[in-house]
Structures are given as structure tokens and as C-alpha cells.
KEDO-394566 format. One record per residue (C-alpha): chain; residue in one letter; x negated, y, z negated; residue number from 1. Coordinates in nm, 4 decimals, padded with zeros to 6 digits. Layout:
<pts>
PT mol type       px       py       pz seq
PT   A    a        X        Y        Z NUM
...
</pts>
This chain:
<pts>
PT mol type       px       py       pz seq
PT   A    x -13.2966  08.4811 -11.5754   1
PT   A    x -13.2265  08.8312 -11.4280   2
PT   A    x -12.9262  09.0181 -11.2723   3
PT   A    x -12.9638  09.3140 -11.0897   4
PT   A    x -12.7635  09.5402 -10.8609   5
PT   A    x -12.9636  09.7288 -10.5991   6
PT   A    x -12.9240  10.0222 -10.4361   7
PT   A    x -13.0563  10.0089 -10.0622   8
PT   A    x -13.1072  10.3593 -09.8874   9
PT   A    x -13.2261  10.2997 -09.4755  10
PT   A    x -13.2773  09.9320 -09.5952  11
PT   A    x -13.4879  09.9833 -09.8501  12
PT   A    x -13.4140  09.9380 -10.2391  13
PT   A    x -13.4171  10.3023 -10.3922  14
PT   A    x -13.2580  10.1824 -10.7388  15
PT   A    x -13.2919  09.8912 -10.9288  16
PT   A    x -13.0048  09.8390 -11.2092  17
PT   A    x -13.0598  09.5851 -11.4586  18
PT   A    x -12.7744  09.3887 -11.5696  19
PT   A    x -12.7168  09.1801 -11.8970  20
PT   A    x -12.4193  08.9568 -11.9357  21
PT   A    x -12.2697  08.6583 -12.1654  22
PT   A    x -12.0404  08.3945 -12.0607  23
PT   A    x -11.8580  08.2373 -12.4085  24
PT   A    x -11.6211  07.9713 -12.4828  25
PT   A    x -11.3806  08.0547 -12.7851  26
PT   A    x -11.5977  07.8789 -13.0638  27
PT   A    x -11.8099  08.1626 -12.9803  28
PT   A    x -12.0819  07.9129 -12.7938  29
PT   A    x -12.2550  08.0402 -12.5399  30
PT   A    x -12.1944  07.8565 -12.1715  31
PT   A    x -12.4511  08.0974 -11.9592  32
PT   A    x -12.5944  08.4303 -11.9632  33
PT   A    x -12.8243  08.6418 -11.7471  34
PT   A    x -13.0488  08.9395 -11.8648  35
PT   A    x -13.0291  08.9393 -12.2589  36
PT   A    x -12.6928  08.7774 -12.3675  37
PT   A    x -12.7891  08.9686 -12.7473  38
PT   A    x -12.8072  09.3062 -12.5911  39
PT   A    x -12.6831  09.5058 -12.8156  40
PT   A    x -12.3723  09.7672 -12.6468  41
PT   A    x -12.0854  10.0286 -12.6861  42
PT   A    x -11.7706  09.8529 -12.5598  43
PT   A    x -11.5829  10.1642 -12.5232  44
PT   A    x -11.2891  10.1216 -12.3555  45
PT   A    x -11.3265  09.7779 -12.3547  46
PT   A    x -11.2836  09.6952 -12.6609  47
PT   A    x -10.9100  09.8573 -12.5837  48
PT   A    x -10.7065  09.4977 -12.5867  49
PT   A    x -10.8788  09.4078 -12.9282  50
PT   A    x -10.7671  09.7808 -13.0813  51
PT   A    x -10.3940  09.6946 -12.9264  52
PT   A    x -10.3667  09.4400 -13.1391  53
PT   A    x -10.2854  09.7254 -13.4519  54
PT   A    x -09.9279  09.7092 -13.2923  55
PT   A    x -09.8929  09.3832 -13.3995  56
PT   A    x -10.0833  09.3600 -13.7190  57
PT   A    x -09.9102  09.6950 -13.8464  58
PT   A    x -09.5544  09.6012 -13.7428  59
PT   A    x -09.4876  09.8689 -13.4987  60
PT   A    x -09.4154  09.6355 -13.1754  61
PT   A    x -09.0851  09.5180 -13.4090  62
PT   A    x -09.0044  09.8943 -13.5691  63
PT   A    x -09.0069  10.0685 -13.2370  64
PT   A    x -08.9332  09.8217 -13.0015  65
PT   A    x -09.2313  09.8230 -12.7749  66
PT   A    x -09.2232  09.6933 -12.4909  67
PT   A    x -09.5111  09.5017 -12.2715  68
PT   A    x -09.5532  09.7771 -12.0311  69
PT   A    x -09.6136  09.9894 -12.3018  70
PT   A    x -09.8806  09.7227 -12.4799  71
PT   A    x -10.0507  09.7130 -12.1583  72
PT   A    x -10.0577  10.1086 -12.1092  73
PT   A    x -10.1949  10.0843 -12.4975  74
PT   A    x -10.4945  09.8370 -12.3111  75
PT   A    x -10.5446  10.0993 -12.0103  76
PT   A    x -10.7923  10.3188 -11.8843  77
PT   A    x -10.5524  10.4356 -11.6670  78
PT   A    x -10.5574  10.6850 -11.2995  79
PT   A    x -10.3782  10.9874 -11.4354  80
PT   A    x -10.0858  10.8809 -11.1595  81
PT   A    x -09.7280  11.0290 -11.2256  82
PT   A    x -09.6256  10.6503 -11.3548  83
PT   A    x -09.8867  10.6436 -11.6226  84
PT   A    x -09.7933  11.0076 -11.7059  85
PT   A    x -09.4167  10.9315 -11.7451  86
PT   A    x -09.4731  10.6328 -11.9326  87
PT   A    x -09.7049  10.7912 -12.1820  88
PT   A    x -09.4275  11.0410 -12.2496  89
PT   A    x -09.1261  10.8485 -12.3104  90
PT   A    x -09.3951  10.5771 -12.5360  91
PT   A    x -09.4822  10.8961 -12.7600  92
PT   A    x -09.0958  11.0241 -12.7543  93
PT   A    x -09.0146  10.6492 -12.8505  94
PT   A    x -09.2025  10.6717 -13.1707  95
PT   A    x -09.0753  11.0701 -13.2589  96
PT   A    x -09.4290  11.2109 -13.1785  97
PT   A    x -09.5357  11.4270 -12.8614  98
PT   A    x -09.8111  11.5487 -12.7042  99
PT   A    x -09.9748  11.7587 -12.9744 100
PT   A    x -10.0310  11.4719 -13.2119 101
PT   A    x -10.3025  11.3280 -12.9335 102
PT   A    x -10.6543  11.3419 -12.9904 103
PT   A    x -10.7779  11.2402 -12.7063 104
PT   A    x -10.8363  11.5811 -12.4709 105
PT   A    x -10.7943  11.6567 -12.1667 106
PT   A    x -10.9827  11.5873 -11.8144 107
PT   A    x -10.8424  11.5829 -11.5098 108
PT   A    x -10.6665  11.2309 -11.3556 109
PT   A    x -10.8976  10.9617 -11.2437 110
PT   A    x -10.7248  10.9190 -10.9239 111
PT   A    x -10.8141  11.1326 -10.6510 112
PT   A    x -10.4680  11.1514 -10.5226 113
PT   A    x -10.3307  11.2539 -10.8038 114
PT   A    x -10.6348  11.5017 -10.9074 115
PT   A    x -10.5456  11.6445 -10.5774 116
PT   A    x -10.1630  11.6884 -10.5916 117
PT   A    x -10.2269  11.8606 -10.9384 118
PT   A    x -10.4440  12.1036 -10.7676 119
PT   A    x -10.1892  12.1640 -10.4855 120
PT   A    x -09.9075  12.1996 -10.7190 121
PT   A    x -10.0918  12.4593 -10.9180 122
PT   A    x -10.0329  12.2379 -11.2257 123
PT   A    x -10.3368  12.1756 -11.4937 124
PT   A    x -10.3933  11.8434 -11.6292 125
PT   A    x -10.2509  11.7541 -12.0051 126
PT   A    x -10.3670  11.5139 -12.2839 127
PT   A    x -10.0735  11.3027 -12.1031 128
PT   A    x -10.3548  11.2735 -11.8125 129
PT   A    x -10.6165  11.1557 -12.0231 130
PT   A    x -10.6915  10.7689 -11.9130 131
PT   A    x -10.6836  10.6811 -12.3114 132
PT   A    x -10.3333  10.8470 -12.3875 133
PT   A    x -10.1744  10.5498 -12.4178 134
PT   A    x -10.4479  10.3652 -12.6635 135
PT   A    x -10.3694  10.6929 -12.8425 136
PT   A    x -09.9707  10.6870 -12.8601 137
PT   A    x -10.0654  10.3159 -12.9647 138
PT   A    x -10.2533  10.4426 -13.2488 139
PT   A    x -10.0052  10.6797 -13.3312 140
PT   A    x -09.7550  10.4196 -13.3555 141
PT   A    x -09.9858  10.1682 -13.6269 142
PT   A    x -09.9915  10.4788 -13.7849 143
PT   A    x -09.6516  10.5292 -13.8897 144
PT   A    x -09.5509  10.1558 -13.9395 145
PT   A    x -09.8304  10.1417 -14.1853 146
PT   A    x -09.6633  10.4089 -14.3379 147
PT   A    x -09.9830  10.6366 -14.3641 148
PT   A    x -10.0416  10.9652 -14.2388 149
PT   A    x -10.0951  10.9689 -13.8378 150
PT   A    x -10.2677  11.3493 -13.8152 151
PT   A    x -10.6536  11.2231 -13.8189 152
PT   A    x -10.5929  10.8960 -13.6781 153
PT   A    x -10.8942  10.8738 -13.4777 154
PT   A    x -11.1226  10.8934 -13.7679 155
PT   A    x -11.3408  10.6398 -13.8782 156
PT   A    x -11.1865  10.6349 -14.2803 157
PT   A    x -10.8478  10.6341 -14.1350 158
PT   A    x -10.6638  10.3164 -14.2140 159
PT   A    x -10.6084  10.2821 -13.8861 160
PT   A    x -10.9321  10.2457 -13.7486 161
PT   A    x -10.9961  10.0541 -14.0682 162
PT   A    x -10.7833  09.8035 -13.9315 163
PT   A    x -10.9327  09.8088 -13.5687 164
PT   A    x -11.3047  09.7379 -13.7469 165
PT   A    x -11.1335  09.4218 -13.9281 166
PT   A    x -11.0402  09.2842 -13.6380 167
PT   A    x -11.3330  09.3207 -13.4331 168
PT   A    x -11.5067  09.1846 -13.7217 169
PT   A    x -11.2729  08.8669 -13.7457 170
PT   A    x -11.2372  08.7943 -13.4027 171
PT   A    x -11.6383  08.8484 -13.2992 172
PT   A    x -11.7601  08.6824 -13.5753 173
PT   A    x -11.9977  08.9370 -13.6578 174
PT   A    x -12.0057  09.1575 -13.9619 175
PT   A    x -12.2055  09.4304 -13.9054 176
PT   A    x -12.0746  09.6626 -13.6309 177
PT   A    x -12.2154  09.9953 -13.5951 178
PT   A    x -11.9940  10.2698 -13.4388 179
PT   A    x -12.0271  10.5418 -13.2152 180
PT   A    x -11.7943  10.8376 -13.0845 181
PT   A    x -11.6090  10.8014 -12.7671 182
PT   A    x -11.5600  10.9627 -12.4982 183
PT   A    x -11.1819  11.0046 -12.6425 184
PT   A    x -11.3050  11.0619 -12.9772 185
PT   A    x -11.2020  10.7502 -13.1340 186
PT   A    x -11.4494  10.5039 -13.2985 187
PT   A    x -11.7040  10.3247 -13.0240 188
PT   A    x -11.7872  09.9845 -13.1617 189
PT   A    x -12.1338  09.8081 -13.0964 190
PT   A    x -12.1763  09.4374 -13.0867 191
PT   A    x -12.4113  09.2011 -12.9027 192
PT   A    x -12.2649  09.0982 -12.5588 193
PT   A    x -12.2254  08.7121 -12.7165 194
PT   A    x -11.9709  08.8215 -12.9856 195
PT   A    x -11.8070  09.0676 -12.7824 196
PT   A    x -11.7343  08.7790 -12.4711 197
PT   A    x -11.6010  08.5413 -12.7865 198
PT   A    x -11.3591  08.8172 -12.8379 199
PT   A    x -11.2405  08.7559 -12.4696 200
PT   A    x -11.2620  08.4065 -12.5048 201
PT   A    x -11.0016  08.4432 -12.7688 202
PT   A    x -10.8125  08.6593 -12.5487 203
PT   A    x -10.8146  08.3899 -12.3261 204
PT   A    x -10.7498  08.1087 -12.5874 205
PT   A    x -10.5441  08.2397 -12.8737 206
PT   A    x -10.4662  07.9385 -13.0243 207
PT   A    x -10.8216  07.9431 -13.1175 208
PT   A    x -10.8382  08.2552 -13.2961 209
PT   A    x -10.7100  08.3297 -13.6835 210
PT   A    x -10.3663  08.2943 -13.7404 211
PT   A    x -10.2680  08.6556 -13.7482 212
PT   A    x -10.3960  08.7120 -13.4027 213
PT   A    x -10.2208  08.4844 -13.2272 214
PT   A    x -09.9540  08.6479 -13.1525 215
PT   A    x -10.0930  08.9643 -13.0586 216
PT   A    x -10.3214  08.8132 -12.8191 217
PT   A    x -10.1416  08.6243 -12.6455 218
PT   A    x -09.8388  08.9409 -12.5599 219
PT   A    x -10.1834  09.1683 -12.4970 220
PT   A    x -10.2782  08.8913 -12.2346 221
PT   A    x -09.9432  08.8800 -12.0810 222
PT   A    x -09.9067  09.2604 -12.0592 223
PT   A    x -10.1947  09.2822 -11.8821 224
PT   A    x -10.1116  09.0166 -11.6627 225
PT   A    x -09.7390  09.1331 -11.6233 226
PT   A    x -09.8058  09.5329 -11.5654 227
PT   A    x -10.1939  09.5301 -11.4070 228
PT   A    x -10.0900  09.8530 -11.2335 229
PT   A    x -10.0930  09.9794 -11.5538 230
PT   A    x -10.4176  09.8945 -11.6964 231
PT   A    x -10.5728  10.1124 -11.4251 232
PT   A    x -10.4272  10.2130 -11.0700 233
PT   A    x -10.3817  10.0362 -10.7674 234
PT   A    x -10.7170  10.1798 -10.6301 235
PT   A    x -10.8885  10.0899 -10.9336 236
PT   A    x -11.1065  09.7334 -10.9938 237
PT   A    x -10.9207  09.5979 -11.3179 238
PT   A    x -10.5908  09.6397 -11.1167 239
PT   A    x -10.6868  09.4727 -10.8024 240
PT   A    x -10.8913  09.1984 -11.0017 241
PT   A    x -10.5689  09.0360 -11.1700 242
PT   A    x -10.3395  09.1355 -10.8604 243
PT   A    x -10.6246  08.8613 -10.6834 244
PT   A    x -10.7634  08.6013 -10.9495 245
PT   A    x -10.5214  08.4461 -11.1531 246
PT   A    x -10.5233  08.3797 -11.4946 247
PT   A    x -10.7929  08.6598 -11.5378 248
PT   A    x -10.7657  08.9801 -11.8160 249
PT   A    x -10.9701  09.2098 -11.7331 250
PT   A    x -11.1071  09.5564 -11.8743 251
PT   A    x -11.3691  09.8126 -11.7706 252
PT   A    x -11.5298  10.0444 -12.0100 253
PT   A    x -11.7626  10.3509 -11.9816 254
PT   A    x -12.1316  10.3325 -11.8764 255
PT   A    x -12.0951  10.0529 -11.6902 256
PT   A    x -11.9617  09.7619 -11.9564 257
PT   A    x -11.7233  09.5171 -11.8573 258
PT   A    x -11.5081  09.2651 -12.0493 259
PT   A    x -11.3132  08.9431 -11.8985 260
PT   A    x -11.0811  08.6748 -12.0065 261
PT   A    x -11.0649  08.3895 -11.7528 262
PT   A    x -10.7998  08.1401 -11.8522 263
PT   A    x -10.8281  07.8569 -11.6321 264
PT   A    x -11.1476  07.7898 -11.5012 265
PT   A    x -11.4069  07.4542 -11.4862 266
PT   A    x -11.5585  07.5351 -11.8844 267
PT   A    x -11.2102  07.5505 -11.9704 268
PT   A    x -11.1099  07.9605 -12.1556 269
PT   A    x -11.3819  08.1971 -12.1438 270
PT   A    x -11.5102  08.5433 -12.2115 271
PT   A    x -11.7230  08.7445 -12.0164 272
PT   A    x -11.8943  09.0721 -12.1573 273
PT   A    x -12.1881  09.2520 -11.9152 274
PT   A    x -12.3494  09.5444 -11.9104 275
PT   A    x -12.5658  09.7159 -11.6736 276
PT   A    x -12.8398  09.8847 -11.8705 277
PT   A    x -12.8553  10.2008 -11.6578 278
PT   A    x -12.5126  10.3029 -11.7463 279
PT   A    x -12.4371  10.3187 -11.3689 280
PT   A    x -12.0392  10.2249 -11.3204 281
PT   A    x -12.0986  10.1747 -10.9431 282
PT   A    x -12.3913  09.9270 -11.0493 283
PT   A    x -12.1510  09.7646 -11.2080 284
PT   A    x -11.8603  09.6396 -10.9868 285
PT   A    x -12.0728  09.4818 -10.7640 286
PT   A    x -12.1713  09.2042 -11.0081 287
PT   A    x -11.8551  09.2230 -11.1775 288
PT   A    x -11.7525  09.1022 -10.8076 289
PT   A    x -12.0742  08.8464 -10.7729 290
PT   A    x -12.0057  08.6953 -11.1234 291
PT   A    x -11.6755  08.5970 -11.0369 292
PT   A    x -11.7359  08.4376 -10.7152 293
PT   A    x -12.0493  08.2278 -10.8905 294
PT   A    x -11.7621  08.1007 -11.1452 295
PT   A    x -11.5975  08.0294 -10.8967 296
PT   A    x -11.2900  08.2317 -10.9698 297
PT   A    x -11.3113  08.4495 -10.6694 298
PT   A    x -11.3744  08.3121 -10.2795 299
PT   A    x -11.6236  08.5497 -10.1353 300
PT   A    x -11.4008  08.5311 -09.8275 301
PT   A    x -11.1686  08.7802 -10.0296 302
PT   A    x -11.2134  09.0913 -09.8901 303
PT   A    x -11.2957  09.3476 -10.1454 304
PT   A    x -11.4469  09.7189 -10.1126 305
PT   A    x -11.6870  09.6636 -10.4443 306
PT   A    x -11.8663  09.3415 -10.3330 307
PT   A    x -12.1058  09.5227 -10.0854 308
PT   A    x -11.9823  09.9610 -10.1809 309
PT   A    x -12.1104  10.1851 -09.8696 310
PT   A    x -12.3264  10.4692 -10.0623 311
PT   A    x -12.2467  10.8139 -09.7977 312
PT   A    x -12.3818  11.1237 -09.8154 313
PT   A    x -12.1935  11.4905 -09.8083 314
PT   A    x -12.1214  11.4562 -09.4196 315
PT   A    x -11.9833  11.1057 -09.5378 316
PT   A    x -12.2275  10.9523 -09.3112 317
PT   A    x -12.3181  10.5897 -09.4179 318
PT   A    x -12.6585  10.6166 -09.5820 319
PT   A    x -12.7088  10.2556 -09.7574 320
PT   A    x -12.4927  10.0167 -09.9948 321
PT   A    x -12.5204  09.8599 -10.3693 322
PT   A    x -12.5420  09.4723 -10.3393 323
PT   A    x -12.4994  09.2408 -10.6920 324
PT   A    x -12.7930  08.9403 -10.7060 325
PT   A    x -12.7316  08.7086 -10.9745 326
PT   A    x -12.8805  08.4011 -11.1193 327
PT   A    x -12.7283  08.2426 -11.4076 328
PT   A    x -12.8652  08.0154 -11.6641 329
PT   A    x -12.6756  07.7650 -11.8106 330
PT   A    x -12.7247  07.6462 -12.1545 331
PT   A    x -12.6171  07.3128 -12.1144 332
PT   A    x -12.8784  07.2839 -11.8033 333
</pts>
């Protein structure tokens, strides 16, 4: 069973992208899957709700008062906008740290907009720009309540990435998780797509995961639920995705991966992890889009820019468009 997104230039397919995918329940059995469900992948930044969960497990939601905008700004890959900016300030001022203590780097924002208005202003980005500042402050903070030393944080021997590996390894179910660097220069964890969707699965049933991460994932699911203009922006397809289907977390990462948490739906909880093979992003919203509506979690009478994305050229003339076919297999037949 096969997934692909295609790229159609004068009606005619120019690029093929090959997508893998897993659909899980939170005993970690597999419901359906297209592609290769065992495809091994980087998560990258979405594996960003499972590494929140150090503010719980370390303490420092109760020693510095976080709040859930801040948990879910800990989750984002967020637009660079002036919100996510401020926010990411006053979270690293809240735990007596600033902006030299982040090892993420800098790029410029995400958002367009706000790439622009920094341009216009004269004004160069910061490491407050950086979509993975607030995963950062977030680290920062498990730091300190675990009473270790936060310079090096993003390490792989640091205790506090020590701790991320530990949980990926309880909640997955798998042991052995190879690691990469990311793009931020924090670990990049590996895992088959069939763990990594139980992971979501739990994020969608906590009351099904080990003791110790209840908690955690269930406020991680609310924050994202309560604050999904934080997550991302409000141009951006994780934002717009729980704005529209409810009961849905969801979570892109780099080179085209995807996670989801779907609360409600027919199979009862259940995760979602796909990725499209090529490493295209565009590839993958499409059948992001496609996957929901064949869960039925999405009416394809929602009108969304992603299900069907025009593909222009420099005069901005429309050239072709990236369309998501998917067919599912179902374990259970």
C-alpha cells in the first residue's frame, strides 16, 4: 500500500514523493499504515511535546511557575512573530537566564511578515527568533530544577538530554534510539514511525502511559490545544489544524515528518507519525491534509490552502499544484 504526493507541472507529474506513515493505538498496536510503517526517521522537531515533558519530570513547571502558554511555546516550532519573541523573553527572564545561555542560533523568522518588518526596521534577527527558542528556554529551565549545570545543555551526556532519551525510550517502547544533530543543535532522535505514532497515541491517551507521564502529557496536550497560535503562527499548518479539527495535537518537524494525536476519533486515541521520504515539507502537507480527511477527522469541504498548494513560478504565474493520493491498509482488514 503506497502514498504519494505528486507534483503536476502543465498537467503532467514532474515529482513523485513517496510517503510512509503509521496509524497506532496507545498499546502501541498498529491500526493502518501506508508505505513502510518501520521506516526508520529523525523526528526533529517533532519529537518537541515528548522533550517538554523534562518540565514536569524535573520539577521546573512547580519551581518557576510555568505557565501553559509557555509549555506550549516549549512544544513550538514557532513564526519568529513579535508574540513568540516577547514570550520567549519574559519565559527566559522567568527562570533568571537570557539570551546568551541559548544554543540554538540564529536564522531569520519563519514568517514572511515578520522576516519582512525586520528588514524594514533595519533590525537583525536574534536567538529569540529562532523557531526552537522556546524548546531551548524549556531546557534551560529542567536544567536548573535538576540542580545541574545548564551551560552545555544541548549535549548528548548532559543530564538533561539524558532525561529526554528516557522518555522517548519509555513512552515508544523501543530501546535502541540512535541520535542525530539538529538543526538547533540539540539531540535528533530516530525511531521507526510505529513507536514514534505510540508516543502520540499516548499523547492522546495518557492514562495509558507510565505513571510519571501522566501528568505531563496530558498539560502538553492541553497547551497545545489552549495556545495553537503558539505552536506555530496563524499562517502556519499545525496552527490552523487544531484551530479546525478538534481534539487533534499536532506537530511538524523538519524534512518533511509529521506527528499527530487525534483524541476522539472511530479507533478510539491514536497516533499518527509520517514521513515523506524525499524530505520535501511541501510534499508533506498535502497528505498530512488527505490523511485526515480519510480518518475522517477533517470534511474535505473545509477549505484549506495545503490540500491542493498552487506551485508558481518567479512572475508568480500558476505553473502546476502538489496533490496527496493515499491508500491505507488496515490491519484488522
Amino acid at each position: 500500500m503506497d502514498a504519494y504526493t505528486y507534483a503536476y507541472r502543465g498537467g503532467l507529474i514532474e515529482n513523485r514523493h513517496k510517503v510512509s506513515l503509521a496509524v497506532v493505538g496507545p498499546q502501541g498496536n498498529l491500526l493502518a499504515y501506508s508505505g513502510n510503517p518501520h521506516l526508520a526517521a529523525h523526528m526533529r522537531s517533532s519529537a518537541k511535546p515528548f522533550q517538554a515533558l523534562a518540565l514536569y519530570l524535573s520539577g521546573a513547571i512547580e519551581r518557576f511557575g510555568i505557565t501553559p502558554a509557555e509549555v506550549a511555546l516549549t512544544c513550538a516550532s514557532h513564526d519568529g512573530l513579535e508574540q513568540h519573541v516577547t514570550m520567549a523573553t519574559h519565559y527566559l527572564r522567568k527562570i533568571g537566564l537570557d539570551e546568551s545561555y541559548l544554543a540554538c542560533g540564529i536564522h531569520p523568522p519563519f514568517d514572511l511578515a515578520a522576516r519582512k518588518a525586520l528588514q524594514q526596521a533595519g533590525q537583525p534577527a536574534t536567538v529569540l527568533h529562532n523557531n526552537c527558542s522556546g524548546k531551548h528556554t524549556g531546557m534551560l529551565a529542567a536544567a536548573l530544577a535538576l540542580g545541574v549545570e545548564p551551560g552545555g545543555y544541548e549535549q548528548p551526556e548532559h543530564p538533561v538530554q539524558q532525561l529526554n532519551l528516557q522518555t522517548l525510550r519509555d513512552l515508544s517502547g523501543h530501546q535502541h534510539i540512535p541520535y542525530g544533530v539538529d538543526g538547533c543543535s540539540v539531540p535528533t532522535f530516530v525511531l521507526p514511525l510505529a513507536p514514534a505514532a505510540r508516543m502520540f497515541a499516548l499523547l492522546a491517551k495518557p492514562e495509558a502511559a507510565p505513571e510519571k507521564y501522566r501528568e505531563g502529557l496530558e498539560a502538553v496536550f492541553r497547551a497545545m490545544r489552549q495556545h495553537p497560535e503558539l505552536v506555530a503562527g496563524p499562517r502556519s499548518i499545525d496552527t490552523v489544524l487544531m484551530q479546525t479539527v478538534p481534539h487533534l495535537a499536532a506537530k511538524r518537524g523538519a524534512d518533511g515528518y509529521y506527528g499527530m494525536a487525534l483524541r476522539e476519533t472511530r479507533w478510539g486515541p491514536i497516533g499518527i507519525a509520517l514521513k515523506v521520504e524525499s524530505g520535501s515539507n511541501e510534499a508533506r502537507e498535502p497528505m498530512v491534509i488527505r490523511l485526515l480527511e480519510v480518518l475522517e477527522a477533517l470534511s474535505p469541504q473545509v477549505a484549506l490552502e495545503w490540500r491542493r498548494p498552487i506551485v508558481r513560478n518567479v512572475r508568480k504565474l500558476e505553473v502546476g499544484h502538489l496533490e496527496a493520493k493515499l491508500e491505507l491498509h488496515w490491519v484488522d482488514g
